[in-house]
N, CA, C and O of each residue as an XYZ file, in Angstrom:
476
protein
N     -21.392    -16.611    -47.305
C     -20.809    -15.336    -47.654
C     -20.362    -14.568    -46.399
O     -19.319    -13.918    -46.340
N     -21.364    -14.723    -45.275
C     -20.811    -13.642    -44.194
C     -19.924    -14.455    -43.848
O     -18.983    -13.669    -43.952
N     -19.270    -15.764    -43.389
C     -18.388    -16.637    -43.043
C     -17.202    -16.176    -43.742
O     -16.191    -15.892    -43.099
N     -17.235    -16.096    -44.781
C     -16.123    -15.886    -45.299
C     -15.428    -14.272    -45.137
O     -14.261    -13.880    -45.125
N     -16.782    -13.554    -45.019
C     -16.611    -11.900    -44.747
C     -15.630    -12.099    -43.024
O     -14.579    -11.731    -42.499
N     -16.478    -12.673    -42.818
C     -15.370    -12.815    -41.226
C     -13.839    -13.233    -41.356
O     -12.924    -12.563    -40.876
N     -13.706    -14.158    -41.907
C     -12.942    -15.219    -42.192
C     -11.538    -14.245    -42.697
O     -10.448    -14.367    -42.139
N     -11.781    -13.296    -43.817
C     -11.325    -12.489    -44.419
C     -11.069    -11.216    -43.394
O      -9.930    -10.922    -43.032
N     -12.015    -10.633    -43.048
C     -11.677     -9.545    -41.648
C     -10.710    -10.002    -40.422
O      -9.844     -9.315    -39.880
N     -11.152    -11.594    -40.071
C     -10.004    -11.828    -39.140
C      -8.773    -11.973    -39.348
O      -8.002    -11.902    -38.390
N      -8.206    -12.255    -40.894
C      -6.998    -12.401    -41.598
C      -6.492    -10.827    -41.591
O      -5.385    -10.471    -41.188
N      -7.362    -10.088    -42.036
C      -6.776     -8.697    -41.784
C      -5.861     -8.365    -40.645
O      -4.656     -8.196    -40.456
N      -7.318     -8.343    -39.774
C      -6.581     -7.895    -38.163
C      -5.584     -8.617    -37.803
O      -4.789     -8.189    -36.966
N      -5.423    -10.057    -38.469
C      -4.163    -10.859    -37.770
C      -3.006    -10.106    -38.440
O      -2.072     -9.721    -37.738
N      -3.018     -9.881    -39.728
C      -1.979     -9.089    -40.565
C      -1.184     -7.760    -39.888
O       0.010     -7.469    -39.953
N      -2.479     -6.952    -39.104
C      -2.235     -6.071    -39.329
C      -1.374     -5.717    -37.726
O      -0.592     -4.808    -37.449
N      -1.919     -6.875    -36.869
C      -1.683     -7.233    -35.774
C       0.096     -7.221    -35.524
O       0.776     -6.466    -34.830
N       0.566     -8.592    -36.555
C       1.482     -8.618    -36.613
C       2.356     -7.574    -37.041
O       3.123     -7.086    -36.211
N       2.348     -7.143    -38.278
C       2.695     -6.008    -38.612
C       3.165     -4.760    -37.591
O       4.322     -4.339    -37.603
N       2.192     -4.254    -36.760
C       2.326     -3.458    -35.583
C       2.988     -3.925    -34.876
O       4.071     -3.376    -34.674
N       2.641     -5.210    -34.134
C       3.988     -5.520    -33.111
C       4.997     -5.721    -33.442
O       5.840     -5.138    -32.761
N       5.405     -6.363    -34.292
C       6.724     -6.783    -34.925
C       8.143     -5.617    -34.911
O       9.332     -5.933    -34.934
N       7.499     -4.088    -34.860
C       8.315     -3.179    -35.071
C       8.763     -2.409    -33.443
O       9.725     -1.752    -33.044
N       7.110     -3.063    -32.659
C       7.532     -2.753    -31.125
C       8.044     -3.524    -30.433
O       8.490     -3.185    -29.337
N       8.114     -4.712    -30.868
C       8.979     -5.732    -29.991
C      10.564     -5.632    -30.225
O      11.509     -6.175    -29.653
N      10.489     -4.784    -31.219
C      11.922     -4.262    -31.696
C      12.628     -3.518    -30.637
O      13.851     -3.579    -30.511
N      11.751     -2.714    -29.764
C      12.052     -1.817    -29.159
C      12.150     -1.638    -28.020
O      12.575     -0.640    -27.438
N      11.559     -3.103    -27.395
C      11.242     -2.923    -26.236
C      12.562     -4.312    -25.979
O      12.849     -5.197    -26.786
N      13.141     -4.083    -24.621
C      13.886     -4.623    -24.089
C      13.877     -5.065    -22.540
O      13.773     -4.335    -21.555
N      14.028     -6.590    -22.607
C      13.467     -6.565    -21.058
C      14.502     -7.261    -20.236
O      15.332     -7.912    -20.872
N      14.638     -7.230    -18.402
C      15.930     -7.431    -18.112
C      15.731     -8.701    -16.974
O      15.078     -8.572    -15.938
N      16.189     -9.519    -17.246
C      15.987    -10.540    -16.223
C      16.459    -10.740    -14.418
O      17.512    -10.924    -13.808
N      15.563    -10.641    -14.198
C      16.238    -10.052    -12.206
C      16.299    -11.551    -11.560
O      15.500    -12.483    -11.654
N      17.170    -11.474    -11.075
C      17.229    -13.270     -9.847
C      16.257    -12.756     -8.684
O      16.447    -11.672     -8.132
N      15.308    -13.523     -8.384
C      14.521    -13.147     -7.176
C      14.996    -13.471     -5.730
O      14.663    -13.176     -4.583
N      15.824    -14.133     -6.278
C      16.798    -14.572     -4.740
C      17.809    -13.753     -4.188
O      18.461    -13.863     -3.150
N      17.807    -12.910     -5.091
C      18.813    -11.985     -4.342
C      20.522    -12.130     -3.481
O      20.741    -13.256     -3.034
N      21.173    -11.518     -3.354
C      22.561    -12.123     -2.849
C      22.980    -11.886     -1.565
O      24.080    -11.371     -1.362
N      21.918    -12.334     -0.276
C      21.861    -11.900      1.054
C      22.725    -13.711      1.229
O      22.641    -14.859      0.795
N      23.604    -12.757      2.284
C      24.337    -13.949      2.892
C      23.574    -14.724      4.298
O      23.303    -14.030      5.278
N      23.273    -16.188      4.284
C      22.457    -16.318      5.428
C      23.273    -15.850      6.251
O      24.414    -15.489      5.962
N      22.669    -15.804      7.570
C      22.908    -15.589      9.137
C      23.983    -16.636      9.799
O      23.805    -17.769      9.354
N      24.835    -16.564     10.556
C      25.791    -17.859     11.261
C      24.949    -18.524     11.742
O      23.868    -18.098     12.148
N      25.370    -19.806     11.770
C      24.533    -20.704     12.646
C      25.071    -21.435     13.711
O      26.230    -21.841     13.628
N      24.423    -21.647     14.651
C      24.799    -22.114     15.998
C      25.070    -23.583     16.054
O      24.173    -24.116     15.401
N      25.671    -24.250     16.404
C      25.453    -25.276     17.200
C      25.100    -25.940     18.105
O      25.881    -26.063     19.049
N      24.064    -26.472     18.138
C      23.170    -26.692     19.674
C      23.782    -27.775     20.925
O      24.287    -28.897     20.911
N      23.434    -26.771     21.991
C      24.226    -27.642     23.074
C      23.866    -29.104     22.699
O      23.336    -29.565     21.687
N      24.432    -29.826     24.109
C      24.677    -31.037     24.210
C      23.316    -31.303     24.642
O      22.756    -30.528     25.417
N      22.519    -32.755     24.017
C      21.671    -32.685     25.082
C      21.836    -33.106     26.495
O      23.005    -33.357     26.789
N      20.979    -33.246     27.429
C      20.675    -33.464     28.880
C      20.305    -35.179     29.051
O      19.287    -35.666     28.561
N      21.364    -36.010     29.866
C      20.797    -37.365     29.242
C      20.044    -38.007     29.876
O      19.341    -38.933     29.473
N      20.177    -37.245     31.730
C      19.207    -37.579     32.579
C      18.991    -35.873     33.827
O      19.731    -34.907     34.013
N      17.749    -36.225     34.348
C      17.627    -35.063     34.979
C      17.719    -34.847     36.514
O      17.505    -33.848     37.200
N      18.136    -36.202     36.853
C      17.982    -36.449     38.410
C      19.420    -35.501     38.605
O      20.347    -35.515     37.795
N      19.390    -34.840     39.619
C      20.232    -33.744     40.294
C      20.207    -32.766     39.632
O      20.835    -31.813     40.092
N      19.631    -32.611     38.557
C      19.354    -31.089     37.715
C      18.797    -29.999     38.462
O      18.153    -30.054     39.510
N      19.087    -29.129     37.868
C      18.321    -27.607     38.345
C      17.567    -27.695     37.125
O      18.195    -27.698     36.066
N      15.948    -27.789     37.112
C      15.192    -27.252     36.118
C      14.421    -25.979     35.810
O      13.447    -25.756     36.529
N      14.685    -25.193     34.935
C      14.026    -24.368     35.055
C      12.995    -24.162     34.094
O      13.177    -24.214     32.878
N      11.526    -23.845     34.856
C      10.695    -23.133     33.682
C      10.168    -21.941     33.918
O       9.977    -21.446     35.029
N       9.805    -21.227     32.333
C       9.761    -19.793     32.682
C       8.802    -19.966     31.217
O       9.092    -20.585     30.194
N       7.569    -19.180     31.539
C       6.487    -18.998     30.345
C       6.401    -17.401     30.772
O       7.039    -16.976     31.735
N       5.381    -16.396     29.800
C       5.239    -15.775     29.496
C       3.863    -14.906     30.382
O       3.145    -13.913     30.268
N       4.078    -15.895     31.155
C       2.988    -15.146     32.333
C       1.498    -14.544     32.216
O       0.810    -13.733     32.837
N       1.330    -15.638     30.730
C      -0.568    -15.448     30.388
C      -1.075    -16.037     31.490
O      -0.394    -16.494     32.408
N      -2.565    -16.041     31.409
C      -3.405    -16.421     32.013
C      -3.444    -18.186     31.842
O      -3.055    -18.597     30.749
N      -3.874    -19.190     32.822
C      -4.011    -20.443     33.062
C      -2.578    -20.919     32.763
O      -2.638    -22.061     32.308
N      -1.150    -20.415     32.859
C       0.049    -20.989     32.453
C       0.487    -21.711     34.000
O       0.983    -22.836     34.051
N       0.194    -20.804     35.328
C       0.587    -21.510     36.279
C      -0.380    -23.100     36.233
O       0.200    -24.130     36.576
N      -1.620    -23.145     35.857
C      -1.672    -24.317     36.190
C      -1.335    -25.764     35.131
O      -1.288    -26.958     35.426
N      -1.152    -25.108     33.912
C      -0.340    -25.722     32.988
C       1.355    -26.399     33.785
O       1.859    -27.519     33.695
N       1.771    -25.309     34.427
C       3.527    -25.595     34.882
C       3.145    -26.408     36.056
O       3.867    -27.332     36.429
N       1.871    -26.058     36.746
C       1.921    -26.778     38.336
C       1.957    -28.251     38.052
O       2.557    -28.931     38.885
N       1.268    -29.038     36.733
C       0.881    -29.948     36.770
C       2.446    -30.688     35.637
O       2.667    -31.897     35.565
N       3.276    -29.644     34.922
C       4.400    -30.145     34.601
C       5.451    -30.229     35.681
O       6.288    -31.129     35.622
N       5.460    -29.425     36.580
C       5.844    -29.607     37.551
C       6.007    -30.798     38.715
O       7.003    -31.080     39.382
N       4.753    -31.362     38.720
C       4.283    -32.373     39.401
C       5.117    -33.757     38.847
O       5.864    -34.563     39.402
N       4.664    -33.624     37.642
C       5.376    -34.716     36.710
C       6.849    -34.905     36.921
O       7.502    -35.901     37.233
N       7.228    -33.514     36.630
C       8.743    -33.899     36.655
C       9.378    -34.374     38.538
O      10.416    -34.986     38.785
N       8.582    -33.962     39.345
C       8.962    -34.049     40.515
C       8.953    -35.401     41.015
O       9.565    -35.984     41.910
N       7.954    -35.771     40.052
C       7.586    -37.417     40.856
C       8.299    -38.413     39.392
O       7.827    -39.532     39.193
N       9.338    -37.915     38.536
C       9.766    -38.765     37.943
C      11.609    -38.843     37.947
O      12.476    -39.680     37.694
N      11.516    -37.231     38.461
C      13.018    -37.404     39.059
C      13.169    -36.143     40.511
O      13.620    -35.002     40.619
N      12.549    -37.078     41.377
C      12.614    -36.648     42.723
C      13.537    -36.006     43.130
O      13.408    -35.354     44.166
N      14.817    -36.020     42.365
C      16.242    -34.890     42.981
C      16.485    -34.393     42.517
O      17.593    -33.891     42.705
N      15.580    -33.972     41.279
C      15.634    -32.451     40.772
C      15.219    -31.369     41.317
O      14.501    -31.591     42.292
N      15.408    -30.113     41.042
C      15.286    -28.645     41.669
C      14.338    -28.454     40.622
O      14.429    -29.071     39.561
N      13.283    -27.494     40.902
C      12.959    -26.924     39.787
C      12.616    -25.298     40.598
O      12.513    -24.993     41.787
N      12.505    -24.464     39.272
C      12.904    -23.281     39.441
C      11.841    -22.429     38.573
O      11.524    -22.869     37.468
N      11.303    -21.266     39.027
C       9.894    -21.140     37.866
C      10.370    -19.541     37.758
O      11.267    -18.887     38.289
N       9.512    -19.306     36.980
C       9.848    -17.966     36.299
C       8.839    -17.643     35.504
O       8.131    -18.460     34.913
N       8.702    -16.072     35.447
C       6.994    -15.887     34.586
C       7.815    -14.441     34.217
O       8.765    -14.025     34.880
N       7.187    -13.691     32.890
C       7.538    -12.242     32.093
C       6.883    -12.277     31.178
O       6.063    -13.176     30.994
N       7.094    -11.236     30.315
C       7.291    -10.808     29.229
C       7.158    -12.184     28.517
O       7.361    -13.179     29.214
N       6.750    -12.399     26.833
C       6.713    -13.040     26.339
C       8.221    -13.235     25.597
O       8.553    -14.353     25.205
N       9.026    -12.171     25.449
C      10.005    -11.906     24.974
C      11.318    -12.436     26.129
O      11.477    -11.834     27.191
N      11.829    -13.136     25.895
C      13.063    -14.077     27.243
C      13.941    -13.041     27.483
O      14.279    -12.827     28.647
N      14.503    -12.148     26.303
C      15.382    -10.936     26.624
C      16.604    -11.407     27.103
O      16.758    -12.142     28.079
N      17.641    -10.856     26.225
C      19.153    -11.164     27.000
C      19.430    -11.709     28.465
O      19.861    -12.828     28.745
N      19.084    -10.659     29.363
C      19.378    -10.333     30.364
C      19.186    -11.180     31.444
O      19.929    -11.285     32.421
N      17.255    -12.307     31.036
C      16.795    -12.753     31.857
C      17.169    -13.983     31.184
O      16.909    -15.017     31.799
N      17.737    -14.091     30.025
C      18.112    -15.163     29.824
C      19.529    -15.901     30.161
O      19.837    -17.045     30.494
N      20.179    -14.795     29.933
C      21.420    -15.125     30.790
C      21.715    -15.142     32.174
O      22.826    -15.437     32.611
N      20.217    -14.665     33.246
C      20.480    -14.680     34.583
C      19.991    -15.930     34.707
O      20.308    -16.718     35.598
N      18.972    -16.195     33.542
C      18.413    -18.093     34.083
C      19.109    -19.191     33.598
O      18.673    -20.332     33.748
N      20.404    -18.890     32.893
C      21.147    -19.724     32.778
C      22.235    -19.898     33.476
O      22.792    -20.991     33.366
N      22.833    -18.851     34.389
C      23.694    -18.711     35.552
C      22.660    -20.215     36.151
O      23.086    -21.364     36.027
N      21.309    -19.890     36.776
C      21.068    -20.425     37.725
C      19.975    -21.853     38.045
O      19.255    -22.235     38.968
N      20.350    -22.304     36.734
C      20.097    -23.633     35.890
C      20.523    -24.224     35.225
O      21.100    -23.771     34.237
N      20.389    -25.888     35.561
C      21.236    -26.839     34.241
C      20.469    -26.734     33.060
O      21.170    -26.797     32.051
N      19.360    -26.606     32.869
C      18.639    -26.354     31.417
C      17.057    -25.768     31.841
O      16.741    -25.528     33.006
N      16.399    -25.640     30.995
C      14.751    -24.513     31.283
C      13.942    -25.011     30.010
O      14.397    -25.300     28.903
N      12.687    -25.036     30.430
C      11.333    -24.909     29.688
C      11.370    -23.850     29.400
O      12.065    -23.165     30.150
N      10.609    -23.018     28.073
C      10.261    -22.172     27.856
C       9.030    -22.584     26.756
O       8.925    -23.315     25.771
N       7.907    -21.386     27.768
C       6.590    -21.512     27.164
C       5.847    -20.196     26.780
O       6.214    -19.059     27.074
N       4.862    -20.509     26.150
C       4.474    -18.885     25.709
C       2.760    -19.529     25.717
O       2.470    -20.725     25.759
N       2.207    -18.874     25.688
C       0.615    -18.715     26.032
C       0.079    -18.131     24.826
O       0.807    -17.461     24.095
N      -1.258    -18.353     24.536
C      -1.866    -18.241     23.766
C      -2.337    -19.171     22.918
O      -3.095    -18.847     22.004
């Protein structure tokens, strides 16, 4: 008997359920948004040529002037010196940020550059 008392109460509420929404779904209106939005990407570059050997190069490296980076470069340094002996190399330490300015003065005065950052 109580089974069925339930059974019967839950038929209600489903009734009554429907009933109610049926007249608010009437009313309510919803609007579909693209999440992608209509941003045009950015231009893109084309990357130089690479470098096919380094003997007579000007190399330059330039990190960000944390702590233990000189002896990180001393020992890339080393490497590159004793694998192409007639290269230049050229060092440089700042800001973590390369910045126009220093980037275009280290490309005046180099065939290509390391760039490192610390941390």
């Amino acid at each position: 008997m109580k089974m069925r008392m339930n059974l019967l109460l839950m038929g209600v509420l489903l009734l009554v359920t429907v009933c109610w929404i049926g007249p608010v779904a009437a009313r309510v209106s919803l609007e579909l948004l693209n999440p992608r939005g209509g941003i045009e990407p950015p231009p893109t570059l084309a990357p130089t040529t690479r470098v096919t050997d380094l003997a007579d190069k000007k190399i330059g490296i330039y990190w960000n002037g944390k702590q233990g980076g000189p002896n990180f470069w001393d020992v890339v340094e080393e490497l590159l010196k004793k694998r192409f002996p007639t290269a230049t190399i050229v060092r440089r330490s700042g800001a973590s940020d390369l910045g126009d300015a220093m980037a275009a003065k280290l490309a005046k005065e180099v065939d290509l550059f390391i760039y490192g950052v610390g941390d």
